[in-house]
DRENVO-253130 format. One line per 8 residues: number of its first residue (from 1); their letters; for each residue x, y, z of N, C-alpha, C, CB. Coordinates in steps of 0.05 Angstrom, whole numbers, m for minus. Each point is the difference from the previous one (the first is absolute). Glycine has a CB too. Example, Ala and Ser with C-alpha at 12.3 -4.5 7.8 and 13.67 -1.06 7.14 Angstrom:
<sites>
1 = as = 264,m114,156,m18,24,0,18,24,0,m38,m23,25  31,44,m39,16,24,1,m15,22,14,24,m13,m43
</sites>
This chain:
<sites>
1 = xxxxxxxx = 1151,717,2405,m12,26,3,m22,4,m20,44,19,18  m65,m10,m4,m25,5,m27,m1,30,m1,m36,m43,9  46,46,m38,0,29,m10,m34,1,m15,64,4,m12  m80,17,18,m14,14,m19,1,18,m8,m16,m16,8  13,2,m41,m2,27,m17,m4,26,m9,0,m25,4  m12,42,2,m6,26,m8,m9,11,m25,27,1,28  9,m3,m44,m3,10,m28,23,m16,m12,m20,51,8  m3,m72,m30,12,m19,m6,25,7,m24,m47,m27,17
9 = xxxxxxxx = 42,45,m35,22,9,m21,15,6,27,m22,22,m54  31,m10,68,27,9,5,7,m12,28,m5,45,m29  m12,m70,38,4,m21,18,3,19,29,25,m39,m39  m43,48,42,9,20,32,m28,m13,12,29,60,m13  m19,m71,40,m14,m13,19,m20,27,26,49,m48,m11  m67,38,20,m18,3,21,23,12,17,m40,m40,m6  59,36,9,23,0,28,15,25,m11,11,m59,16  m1,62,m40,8,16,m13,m11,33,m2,10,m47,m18
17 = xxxxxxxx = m38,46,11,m19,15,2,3,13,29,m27,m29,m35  21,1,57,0,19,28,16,15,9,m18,m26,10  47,12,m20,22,9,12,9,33,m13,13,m58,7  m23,54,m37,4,26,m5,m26,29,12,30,m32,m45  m45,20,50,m23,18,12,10,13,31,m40,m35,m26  47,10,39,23,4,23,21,16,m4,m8,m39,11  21,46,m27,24,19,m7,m18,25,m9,40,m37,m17  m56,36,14,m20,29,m10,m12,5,m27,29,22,29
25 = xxxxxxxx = m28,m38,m40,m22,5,m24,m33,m10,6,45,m7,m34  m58,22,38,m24,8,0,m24,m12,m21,28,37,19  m12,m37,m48,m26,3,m26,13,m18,m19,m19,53,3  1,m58,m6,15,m23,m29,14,19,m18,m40,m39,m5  36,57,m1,23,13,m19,29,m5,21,m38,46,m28  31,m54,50,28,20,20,17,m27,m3,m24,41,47  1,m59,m47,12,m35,m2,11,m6,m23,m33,m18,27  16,26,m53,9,4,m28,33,4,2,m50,25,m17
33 = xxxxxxxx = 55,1,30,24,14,m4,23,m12,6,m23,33,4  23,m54,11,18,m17,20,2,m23,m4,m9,21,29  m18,m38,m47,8,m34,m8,m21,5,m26,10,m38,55  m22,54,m66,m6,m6,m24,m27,m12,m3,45,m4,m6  m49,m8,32,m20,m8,5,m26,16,m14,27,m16,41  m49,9,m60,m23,15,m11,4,11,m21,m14,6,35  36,m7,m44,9,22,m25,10,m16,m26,16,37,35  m34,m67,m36,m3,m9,m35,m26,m14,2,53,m9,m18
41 = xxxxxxxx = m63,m8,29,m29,2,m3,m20,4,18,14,m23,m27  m9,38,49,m18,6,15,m18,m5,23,11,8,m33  m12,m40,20,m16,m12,18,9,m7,30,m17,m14,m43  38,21,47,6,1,27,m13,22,16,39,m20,m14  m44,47,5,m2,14,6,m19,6,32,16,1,m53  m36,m19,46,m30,3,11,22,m19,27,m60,1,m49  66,m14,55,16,m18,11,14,16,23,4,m29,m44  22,48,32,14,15,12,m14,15,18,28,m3,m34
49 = xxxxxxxx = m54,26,27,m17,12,7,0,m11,28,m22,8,m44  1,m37,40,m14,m12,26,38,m6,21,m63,m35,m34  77,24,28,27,m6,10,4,27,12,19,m38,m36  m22,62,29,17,27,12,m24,14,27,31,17,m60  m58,m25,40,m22,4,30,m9,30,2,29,m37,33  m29,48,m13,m8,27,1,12,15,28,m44,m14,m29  55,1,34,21,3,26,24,m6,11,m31,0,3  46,7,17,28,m10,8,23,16,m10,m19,m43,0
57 = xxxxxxxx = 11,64,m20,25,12,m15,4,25,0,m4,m30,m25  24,35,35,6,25,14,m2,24,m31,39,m27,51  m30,18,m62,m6,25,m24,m26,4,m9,40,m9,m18  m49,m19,15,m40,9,0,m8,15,17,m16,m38,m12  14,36,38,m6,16,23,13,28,m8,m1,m40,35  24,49,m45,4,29,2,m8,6,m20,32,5,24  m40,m12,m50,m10,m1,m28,m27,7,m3,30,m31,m8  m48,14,29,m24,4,10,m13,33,16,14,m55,3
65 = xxxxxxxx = 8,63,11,11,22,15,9,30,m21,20,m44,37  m23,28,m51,1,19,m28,44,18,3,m83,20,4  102,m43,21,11,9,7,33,m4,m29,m38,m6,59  55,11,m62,18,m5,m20,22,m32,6,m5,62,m7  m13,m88,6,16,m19,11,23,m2,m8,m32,m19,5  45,24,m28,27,m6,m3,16,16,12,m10,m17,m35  10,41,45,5,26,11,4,m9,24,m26,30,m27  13,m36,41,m12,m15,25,14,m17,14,m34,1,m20
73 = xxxxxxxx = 37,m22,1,10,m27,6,32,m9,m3,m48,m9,m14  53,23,m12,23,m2,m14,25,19,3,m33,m19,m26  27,46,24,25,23,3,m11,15,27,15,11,m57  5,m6,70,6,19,17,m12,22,m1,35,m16,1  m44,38,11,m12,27,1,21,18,m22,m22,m4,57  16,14,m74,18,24,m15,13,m21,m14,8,45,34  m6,m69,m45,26,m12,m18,m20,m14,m25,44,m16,46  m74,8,m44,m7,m7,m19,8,12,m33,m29,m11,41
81 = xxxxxxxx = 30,m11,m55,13,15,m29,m14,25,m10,12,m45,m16  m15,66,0,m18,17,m3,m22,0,m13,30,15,8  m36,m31,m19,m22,m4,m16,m31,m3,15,39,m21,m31  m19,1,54,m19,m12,22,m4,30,29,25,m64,m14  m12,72,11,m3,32,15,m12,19,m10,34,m5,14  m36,5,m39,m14,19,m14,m34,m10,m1,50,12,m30  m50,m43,36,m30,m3,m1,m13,m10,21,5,m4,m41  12,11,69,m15,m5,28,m19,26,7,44,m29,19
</sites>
């Protein structure tokens, strides 16, 4: 199997990256949050960017929409936690 790299400190592959973009992270912070990926030297960063694209992702699209994706996507009508109700 040929793995590529991404982000070499914390060894997260091209495949890795997609697959989590596929589950819904959107932004390299969102990728950050999930493998670490970008968050000791950076240089992955520009990388992740081009890998996530500018399309295909349902929370960008409602994000774009200026709409509340996590709201949206994630909780039910009336059950989001309140923090997240208080700022739809």
């Amino acid at each position: 199997m040929n793995r590529v790299y991404v982000c070499s400190c914390f060894g997260i592959t091209e495949t890795q990256v997609k697959e989590h973009a596929a589950a819904g992270a959107c932004t390299p912070r969102q990728i950050a949050s999930v493998s670490k990926a970008g968050t000791d030297c950076g240089s992955c960063v520009r990388r992740i960017q081009s890998l996530l694209g500018r399309g295909g992702c349902p929370r960008r699209e409602l994000l774009d929409q200026a709409a509340p994706a996590l709201v949206a996507l994630d909780a039910p009508e009336g059950t989001a936690p309140p923090a997240l109700r208080n700022a739809a």
